[in-house]
N, C-alpha and C positions, 0 to 999 in steps of 0.2 A: 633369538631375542625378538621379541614384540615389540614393536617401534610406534608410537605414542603420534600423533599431532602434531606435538610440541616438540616430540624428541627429532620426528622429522623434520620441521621448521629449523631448528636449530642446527641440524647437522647440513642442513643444504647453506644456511647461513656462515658457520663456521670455516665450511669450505669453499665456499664461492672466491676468495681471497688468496685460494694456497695454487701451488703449482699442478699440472700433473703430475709429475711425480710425487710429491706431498699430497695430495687429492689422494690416490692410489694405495699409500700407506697409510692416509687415516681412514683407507676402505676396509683396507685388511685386516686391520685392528680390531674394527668392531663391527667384523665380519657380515660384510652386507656389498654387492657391486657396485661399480659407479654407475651401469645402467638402471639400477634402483634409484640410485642417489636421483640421476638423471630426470628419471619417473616422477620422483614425487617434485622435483621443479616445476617440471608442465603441468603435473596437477592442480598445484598452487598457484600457477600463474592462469591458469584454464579458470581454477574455483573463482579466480581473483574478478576477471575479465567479466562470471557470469553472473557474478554480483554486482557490477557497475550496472550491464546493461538491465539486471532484476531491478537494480533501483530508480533505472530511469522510467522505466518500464511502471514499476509504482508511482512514480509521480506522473508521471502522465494518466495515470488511471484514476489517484485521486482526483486532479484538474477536474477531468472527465464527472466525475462523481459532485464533488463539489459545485461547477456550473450547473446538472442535473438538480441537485438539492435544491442549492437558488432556483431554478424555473419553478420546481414544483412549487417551494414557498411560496413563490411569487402568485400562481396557480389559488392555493391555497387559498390566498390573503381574498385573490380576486372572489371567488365561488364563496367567502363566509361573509364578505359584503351582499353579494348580491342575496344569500339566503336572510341576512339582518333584515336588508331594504324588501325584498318578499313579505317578510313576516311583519315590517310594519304596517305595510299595505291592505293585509289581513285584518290586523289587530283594527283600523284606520275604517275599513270597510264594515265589519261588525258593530264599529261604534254606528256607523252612516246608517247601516240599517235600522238597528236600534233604532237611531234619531228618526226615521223615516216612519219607524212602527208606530211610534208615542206618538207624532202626528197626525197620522191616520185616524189612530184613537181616538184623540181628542177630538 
């Protein structure tokens, strides 16, 4: 018999309540050991444990992520000031020359 996921879950659940000896008889039945049975416990309790620490593990790395973001914005925000304030300095200096040119002229 191919034993499911689910069908595991269930049959570790089922019997986690009964005796050994009832443990034992409802091995036999639906022919499978109790070192199986056994097995797929610590698997699910193993899967269980490295999902905890997987998800601490993601939230620590978004934090990580998320303060990186804000610096860079931060970053960002600063360097497209200073390229605004550049370029009016340009624009400001062009005009001065201009004015400077038509002076001369005159």
């Amino acid at each position: 018999m191919q034993w499911t996921t689910e069908k595991k879950l269930s049959a570790i659940i089922e019997t986690s309540t009964l005796s050994e000896q009832e443990c034992n008889e409802y091995c036999r039945t639906r022919g499978l050991y109790k070192a199986e049975l056994e097995s797929w416990k610590t698997h699910f309790i193993k899967g269980s444990e490295q999902n905890v620490t997987q998800e601490k593990t993601d939230k620590n790395v978004l934090k990580q992520l998320r303060s990186e973001n804000k610096k860079l914005k931060k970053e960002l925000n600063r360097k497209e000031k200073a390229l605004a304030e550049t370029a009016a300095l340009l624009v400001l200096r062009k005009k001065l020359d201009a004015l400077w040119e038509e002076n001369e002229d005159a």
